[in-house]
N, C-alpha and C positions, 0 to 999 in steps of 0.2 A: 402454367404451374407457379411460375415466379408471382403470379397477382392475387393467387389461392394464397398462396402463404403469408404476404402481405397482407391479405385482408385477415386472416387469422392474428398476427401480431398485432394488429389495429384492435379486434375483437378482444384481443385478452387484454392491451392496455387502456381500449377505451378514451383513448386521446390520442390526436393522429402528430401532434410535435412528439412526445413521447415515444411513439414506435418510428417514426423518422429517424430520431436522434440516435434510436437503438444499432440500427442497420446502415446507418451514416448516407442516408438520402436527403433530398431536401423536400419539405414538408407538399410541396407543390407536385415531385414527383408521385410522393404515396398517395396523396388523392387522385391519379392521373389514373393509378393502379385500380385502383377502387373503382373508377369511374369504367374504366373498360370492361369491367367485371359485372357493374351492373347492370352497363348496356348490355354484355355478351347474355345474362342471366335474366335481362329484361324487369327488373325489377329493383328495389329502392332497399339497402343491404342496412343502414345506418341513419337514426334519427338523432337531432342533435339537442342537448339536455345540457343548457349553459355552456359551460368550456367542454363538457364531455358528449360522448358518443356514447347510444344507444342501439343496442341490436333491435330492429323490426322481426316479424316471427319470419319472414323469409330469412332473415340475417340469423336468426338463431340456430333454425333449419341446416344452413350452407355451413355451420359453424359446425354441427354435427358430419355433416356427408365429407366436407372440407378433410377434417383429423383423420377420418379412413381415407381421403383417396391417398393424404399424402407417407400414410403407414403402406397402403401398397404399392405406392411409388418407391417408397425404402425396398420394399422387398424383390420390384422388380430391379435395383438395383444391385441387391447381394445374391452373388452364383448360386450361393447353398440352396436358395427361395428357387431360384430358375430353375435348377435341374431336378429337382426334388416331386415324385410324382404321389406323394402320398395327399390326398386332400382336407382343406382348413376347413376348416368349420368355425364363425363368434357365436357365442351363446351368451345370451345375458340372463340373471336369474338372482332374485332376491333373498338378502342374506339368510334368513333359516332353511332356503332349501337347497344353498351353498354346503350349509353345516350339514343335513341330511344328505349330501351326494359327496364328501366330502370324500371318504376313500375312491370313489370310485372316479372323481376328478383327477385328482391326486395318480391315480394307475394310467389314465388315460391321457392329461395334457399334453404328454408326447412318446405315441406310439407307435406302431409299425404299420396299423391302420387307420388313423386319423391322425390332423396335427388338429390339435382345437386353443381358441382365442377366448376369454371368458374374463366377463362383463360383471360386478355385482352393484345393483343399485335399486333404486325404488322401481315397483312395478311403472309406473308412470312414465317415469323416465326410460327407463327399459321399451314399452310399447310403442313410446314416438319413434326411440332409435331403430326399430324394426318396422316401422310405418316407412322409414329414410332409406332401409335398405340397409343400413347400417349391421345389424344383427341376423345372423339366419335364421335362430332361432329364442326364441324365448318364454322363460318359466313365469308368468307375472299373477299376480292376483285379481281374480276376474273383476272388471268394472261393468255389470251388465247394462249401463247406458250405453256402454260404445257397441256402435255399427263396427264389426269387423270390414277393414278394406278388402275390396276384390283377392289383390295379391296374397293375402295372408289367409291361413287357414290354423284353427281350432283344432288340436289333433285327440286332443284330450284335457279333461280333467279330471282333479283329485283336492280331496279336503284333508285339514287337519286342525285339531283339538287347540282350541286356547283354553287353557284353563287358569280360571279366577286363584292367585296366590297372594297372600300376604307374611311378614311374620307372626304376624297377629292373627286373632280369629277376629272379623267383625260380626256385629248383631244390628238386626233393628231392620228398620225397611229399605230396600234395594236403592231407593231413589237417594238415601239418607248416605249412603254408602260412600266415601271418598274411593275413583276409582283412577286408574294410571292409563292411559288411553294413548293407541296410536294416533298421530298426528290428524286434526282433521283435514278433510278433505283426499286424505291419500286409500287408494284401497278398500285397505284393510279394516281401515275404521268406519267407511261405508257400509260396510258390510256389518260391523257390531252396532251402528247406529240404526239399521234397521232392524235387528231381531230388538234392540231396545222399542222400538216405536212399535214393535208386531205387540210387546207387552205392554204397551201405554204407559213406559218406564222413562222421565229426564233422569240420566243420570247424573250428580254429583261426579264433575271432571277434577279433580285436585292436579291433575298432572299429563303433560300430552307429549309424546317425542317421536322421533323415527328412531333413535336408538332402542333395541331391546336391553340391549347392556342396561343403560341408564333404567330404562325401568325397571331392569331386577332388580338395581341397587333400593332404587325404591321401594319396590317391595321388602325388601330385607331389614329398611330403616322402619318398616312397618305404617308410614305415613300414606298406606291409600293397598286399596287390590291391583294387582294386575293381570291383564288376560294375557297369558305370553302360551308359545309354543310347548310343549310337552317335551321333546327332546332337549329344548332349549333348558329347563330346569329339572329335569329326572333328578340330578344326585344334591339338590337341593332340598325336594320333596323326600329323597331316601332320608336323609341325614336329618329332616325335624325343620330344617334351619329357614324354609318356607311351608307355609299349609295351605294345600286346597281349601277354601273356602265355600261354605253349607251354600249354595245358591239353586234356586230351583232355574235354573237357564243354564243350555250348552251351550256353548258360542263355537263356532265353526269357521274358517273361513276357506273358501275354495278358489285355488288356483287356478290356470290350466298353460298347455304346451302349445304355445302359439308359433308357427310357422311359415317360411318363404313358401308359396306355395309351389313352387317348384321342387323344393325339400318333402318330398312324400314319406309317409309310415315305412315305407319300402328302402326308404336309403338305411344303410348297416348302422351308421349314427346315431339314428333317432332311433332303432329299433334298440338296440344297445339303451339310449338311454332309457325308452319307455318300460323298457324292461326293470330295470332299476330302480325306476317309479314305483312301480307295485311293489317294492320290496320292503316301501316305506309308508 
């Protein structure tokens, strides 16, 4: 355990003088640490990049499994965690369907039938940490190039509306159009980049973030469209203060409820929460 956490502190400072000096070792000891960890792990944890240290994807890996073993090593150390028989559940789940389950998180992160642990970050991120074991369960935006692993199972999915907002109206042809785009590569914009190629549509990208925030703001200075969630700006479309924009395209994107596969539709958790699903 003592060579998990060393190697963690190594990971976050990325220079092995600097996490020595932290813990008051000598620099010879913490590479000693490292080194037994590799052998025990059989593999090569850190590459080295000038004076600094580099995580290999196995290093990046053990870097994720690493933070949970040593949160339930915290917890096998506090009695309240021991004697407590009610069961944990992590869920990870990407910010707007944070904001869509939001009461119902809010009722639930600690109650008399589950305790739950809860994750929010990009689908991406989110589907390695449940590749790791990390997560039991997870809400992510489907990437239909990935092979689901053996252990994981697909329990469900559901879609929801992006609609094209600006403060402005724009005119003219689609391709002409400045638009506010999630980041490429991730997700979501996967999935807008293909209904764009289904229309033989380059879009005019003026703007790309993982923040939604940041793109309403955008929207609202009027410098471009953006496709954002529906829930996400209802009392901005009530109030005038963004417009749907005339486009002949829906944009859609579809999530789904990724699972340990040992976590069946049958556990009270997931039924609970698929239930909640539909409500939305």
């Amino acid at each position: 355990m003592e060579d998990l956490q060393r190697f963690l502190l190594v990971a976050k400072e990325g220079n092995l003088t600097r996490a020595a000096e932290e813990i008051f070792i000598t620099q010879s000891a913490l590479t000693q640490s490292i080194q037994r960890l590799e052998k025990e792990l059989q593999t090569k944890l850190f590459q080295h990049s000038g004076k600094h240290l580099q995580l290999t994807d196995d290093g990046k890996s053990l870097l994720i499994i690493g933070e949970r073993i040593l949160q339930l090593w915290d917890y096998a150390h506090d009695p309240k965690m021991r004697s407590t028989q009610i069961p944990t559940y992590s869920i990870g789940m990407f910010d707007n369907v944070a904001l869509k389950l939001g009461n119902f998180l809010q009722n639930n992160i600690q109650n008399k039938k589950y305790h739950l642990e809860l994750t929010i970050d990009s689908s991406g991120k989110l589907f390695n940490k449940l590749q790791l074991g990390v997560l039991d369960a997870a809400l992510c935006v489907v990437n239909k190039t990935y092979i689901i692993p053996k252990h994981l199972t697909l329990l469900a999915t559901y879609s929801e509306k992006l609609i094209p907002v600006s403060s402005k109206h724009f005119k003219g042809k689609l391709d002409s159009i400045p638009f506010i785009l999630y980041n490429s590569g991730s997700h979501t914009r996967t999935q807008i980049d293909t209904l764009f190629m289904n229309h033989a549509i380059q879009p005019t990208v003026y703007a790309e973030s993982t923040s939604v925030t940041f793109m309403k703001e955008l929207a609202l200075l009027g410098t471009g469209v953006a496709l954002l969630p529906e829930n996400f700006i209802r009392e901005e479309l009530k109030t005038g203060v963004l417009k749907k924009q005339k486009i002949d395209i829906t944009w859609r994107r579809e999530y789904g409820l990724f699972v340990q596969k040992e976590l069946s539709s049958q556990n009270q958790f997931i039924k609970d929460l698929q239930k909640e699903l539909k409500k939305n």
